[in-house]
N, CA, C and O of each residue as an XYZ file, in Angstrom:
396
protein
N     -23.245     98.638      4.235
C     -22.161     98.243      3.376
C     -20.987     97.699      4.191
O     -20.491     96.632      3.830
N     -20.379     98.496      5.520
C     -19.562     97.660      5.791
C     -19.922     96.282      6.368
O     -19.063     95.400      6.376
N     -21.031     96.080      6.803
C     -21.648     94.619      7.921
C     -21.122     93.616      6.085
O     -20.603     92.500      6.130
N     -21.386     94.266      4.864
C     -21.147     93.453      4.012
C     -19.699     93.408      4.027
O     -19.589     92.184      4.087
N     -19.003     93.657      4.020
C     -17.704     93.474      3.787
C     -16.873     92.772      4.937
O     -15.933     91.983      4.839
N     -17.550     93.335      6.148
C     -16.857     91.870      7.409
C     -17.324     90.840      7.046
O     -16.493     89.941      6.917
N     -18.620     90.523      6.760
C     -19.182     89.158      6.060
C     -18.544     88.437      5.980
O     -18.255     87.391      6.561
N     -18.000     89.452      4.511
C     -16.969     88.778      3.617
C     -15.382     88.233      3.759
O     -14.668     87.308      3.371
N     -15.324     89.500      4.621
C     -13.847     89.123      4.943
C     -13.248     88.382      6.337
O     -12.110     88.395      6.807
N     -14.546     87.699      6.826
C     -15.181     86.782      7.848
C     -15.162     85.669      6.732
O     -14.258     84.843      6.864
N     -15.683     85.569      6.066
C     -15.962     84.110      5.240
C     -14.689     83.520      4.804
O     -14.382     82.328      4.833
N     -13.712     84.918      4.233
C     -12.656     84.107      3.598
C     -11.681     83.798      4.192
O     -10.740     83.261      3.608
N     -11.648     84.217      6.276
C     -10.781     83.705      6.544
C     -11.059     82.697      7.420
O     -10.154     82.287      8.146
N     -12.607     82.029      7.502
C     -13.087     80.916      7.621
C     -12.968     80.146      6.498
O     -12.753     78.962      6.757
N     -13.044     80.458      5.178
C     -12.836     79.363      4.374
C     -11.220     78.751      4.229
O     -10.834     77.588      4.108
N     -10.495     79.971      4.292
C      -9.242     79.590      4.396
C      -8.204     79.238      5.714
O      -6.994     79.067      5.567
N      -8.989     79.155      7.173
C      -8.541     78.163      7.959
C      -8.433     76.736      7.630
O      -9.236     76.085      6.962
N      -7.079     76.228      8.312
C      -7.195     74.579      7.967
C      -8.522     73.796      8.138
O      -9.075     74.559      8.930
N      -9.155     73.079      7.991
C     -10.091     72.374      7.890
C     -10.071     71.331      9.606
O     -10.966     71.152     10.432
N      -8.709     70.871      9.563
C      -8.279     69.777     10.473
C      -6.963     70.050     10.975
O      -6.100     69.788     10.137
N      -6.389     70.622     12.389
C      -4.732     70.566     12.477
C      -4.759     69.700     12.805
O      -5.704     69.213     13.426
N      -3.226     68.890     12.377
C      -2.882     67.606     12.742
C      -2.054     67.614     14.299
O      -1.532     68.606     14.808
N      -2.082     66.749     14.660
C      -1.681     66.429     16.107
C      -0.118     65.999     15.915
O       0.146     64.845     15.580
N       0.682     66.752     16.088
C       2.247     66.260     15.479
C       2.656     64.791     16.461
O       3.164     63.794     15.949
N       2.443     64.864     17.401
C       2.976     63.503     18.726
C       2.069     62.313     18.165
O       2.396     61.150     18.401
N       0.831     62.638     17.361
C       0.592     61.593     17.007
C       0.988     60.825     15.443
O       0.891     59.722     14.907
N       1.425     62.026     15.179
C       2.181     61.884     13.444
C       3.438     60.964     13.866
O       3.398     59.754     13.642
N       4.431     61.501     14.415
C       5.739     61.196     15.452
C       5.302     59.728     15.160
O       5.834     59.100     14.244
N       4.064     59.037     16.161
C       4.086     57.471     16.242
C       3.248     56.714     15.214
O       2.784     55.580     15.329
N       3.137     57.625     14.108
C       3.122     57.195     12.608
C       3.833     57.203     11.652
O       3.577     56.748     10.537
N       4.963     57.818     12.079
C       6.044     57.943     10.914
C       6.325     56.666     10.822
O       6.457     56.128      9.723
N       6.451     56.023     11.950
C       7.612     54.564     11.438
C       7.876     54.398      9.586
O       8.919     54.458      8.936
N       7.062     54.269      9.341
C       6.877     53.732      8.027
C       7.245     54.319      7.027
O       7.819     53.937      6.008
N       6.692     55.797      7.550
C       7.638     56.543      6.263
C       9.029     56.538      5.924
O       9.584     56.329      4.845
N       9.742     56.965      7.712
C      11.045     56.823      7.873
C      12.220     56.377      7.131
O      13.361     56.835      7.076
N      11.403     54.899      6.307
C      12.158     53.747      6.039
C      12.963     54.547      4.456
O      14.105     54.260      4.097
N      12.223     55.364      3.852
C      12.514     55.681      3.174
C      12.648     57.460      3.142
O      13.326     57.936      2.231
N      12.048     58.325      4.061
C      12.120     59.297      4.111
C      12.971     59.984      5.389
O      12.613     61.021      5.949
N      14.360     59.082      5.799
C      14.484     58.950      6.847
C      13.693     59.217      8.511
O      12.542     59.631      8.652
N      14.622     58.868      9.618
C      13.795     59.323     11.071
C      13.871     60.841     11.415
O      13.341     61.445     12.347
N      14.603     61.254     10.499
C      14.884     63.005     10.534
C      13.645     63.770      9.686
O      13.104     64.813     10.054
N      13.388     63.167      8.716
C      12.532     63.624      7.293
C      13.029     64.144      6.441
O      12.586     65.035      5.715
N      14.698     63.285      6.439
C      15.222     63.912      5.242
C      15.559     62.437      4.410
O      15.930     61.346      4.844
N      15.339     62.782      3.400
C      15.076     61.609      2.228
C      16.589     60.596      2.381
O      17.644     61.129      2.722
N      16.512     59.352      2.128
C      17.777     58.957      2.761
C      18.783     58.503      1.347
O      20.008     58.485      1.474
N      18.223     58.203      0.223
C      18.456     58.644     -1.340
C      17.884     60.000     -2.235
O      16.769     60.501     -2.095
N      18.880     60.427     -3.128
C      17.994     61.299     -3.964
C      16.854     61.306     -4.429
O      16.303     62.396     -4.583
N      16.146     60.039     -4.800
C      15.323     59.646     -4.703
C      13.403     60.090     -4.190
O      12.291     60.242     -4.697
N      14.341     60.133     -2.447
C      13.066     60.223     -1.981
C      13.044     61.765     -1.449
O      14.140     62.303     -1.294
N      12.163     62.318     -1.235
C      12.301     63.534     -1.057
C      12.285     64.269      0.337
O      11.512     63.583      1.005
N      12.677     65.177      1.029
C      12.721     65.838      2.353
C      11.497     66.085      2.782
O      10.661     66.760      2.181
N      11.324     65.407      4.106
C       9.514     66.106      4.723
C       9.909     67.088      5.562
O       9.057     67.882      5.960
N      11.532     67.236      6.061
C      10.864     68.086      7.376
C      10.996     69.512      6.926
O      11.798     69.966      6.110
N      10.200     70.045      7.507
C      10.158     71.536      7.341
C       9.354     71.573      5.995
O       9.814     72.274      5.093
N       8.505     71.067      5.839
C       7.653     71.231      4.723
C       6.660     72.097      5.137
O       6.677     72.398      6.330
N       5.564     72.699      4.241
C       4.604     73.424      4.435
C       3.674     72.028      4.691
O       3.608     70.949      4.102
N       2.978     72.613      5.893
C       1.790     71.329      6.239
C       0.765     71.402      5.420
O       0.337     70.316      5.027
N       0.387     72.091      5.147
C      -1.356     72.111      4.133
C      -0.333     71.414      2.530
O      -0.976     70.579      1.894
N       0.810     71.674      2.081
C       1.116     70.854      1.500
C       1.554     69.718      1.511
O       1.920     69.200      0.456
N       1.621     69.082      2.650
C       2.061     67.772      3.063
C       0.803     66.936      2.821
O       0.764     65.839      2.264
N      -0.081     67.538      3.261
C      -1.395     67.048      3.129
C      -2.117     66.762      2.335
O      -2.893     65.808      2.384
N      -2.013     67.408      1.606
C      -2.654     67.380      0.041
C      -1.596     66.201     -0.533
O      -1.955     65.038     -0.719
N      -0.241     66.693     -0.779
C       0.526     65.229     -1.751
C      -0.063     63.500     -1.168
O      -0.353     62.461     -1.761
N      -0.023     63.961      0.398
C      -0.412     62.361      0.939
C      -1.771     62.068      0.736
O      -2.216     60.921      0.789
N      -2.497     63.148      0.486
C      -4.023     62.450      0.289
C      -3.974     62.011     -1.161
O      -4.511     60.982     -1.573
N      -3.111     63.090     -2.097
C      -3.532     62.673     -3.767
C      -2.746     61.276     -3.998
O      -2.919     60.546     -4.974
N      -1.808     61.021     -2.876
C      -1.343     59.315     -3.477
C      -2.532     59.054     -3.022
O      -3.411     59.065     -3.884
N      -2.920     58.775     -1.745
C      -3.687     58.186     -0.830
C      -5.056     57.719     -2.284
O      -5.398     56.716     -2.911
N      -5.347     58.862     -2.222
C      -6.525     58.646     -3.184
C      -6.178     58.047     -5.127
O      -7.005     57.842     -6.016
N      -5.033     57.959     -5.153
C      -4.508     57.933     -6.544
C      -4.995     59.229     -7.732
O      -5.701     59.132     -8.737
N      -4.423     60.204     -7.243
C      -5.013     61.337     -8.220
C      -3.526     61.682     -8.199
O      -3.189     62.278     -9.221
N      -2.586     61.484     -7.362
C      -0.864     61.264     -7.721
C      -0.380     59.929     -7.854
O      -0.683     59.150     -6.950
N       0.496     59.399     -9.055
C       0.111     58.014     -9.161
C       1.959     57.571     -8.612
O       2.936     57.949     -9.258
N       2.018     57.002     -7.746
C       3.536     56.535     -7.130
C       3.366     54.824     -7.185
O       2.340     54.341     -6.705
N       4.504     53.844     -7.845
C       4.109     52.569     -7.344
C       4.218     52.246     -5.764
O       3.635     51.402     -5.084
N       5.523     53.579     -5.311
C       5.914     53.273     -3.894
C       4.953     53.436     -2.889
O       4.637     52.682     -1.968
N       4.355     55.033     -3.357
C       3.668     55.803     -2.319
C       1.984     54.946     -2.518
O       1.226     54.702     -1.579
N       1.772     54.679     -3.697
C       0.373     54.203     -3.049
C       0.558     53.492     -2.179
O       0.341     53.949     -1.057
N       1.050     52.033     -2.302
C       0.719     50.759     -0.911
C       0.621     52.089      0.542
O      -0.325     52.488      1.221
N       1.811     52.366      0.522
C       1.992     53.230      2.035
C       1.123     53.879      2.398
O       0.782     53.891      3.580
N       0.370     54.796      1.196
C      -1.033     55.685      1.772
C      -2.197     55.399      1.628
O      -3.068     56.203      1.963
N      -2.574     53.892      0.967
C      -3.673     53.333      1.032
C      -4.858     53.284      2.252
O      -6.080     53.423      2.184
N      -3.726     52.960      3.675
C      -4.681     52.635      4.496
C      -4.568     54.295      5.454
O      -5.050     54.611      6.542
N      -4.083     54.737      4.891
C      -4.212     56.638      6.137
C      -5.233     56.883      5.817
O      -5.728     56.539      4.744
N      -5.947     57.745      6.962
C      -6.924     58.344      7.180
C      -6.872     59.631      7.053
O      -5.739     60.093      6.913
N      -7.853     60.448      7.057
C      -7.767     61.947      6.872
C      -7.182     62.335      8.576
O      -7.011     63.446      9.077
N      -7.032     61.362      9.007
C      -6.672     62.036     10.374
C      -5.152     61.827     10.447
O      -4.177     62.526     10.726
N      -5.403     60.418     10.034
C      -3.607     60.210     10.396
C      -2.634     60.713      9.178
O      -1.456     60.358      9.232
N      -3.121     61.615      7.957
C      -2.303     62.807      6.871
C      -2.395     63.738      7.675
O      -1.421     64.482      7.794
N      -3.657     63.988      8.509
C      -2.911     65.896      9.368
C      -2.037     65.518     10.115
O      -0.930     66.056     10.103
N      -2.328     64.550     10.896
C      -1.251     64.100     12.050
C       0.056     64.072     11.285
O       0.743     65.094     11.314
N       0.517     62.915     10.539
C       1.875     63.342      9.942
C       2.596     64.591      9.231
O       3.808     64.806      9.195
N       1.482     65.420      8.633
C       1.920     66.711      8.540
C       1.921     67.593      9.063
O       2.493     68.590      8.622
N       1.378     67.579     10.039
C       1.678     68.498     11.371
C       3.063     68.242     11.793
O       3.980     69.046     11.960
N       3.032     66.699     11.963
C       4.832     66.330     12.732
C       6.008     66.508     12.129
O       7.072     66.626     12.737
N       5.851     66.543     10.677
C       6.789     66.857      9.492
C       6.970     68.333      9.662
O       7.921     68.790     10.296
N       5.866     69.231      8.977
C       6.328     70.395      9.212
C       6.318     70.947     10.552
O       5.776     72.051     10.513
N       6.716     70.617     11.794
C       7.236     70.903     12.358
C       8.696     70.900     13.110
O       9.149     71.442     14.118
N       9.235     69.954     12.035
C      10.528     69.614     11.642
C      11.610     70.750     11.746
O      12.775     70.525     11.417
């Protein structure tokens, strides 16, 4: 009974490790773009746009993939997350929340 229960409590904190950490130095020389509107700090530069730094990363990740993928529908944010990769969303949310 217990070999069952490390199993388990082996599985769920393999299932619930990140999948991918992002590389923040390489987020850093991907921001450009965001910047423009999320300032070079990651703080939104109108009310408008909203604060990245110090965000939770596994949630950074997810908002940029659901534009990315259009399952969050932005006219702004799609063009911008069209062409990211699953690599270059950890990378920028790694560099954000480490803000």
């Amino acid at each position: 009974m217990k070999s069952l229960f490390f199993a388990f409590v082996a599985t769920l904190v393999f299932v619930s490790a990140p999948v991918m950490a992002g590389d923040a130095a390489a987020g850093k020389a991907k921001s450009a773009m965001c910047a423009s509107c999320h300032g070079a700090d990651g703080i939104g530069l109108t009310p408008l746009y909203p604060n990245l730094a110090g965000q939770k990363e596994a949630y950074l990740a997810k908002q940029m993939t659901a534009f990315r993928d259009g399952i969050r529908k932005d006219p702004l944010m799609a063009p911008m997350s069209m062409g990211l990769t699953d690599e270059d969303i950890a990378n920028l949310a790694a560099y954000y929340a480490e803000m």
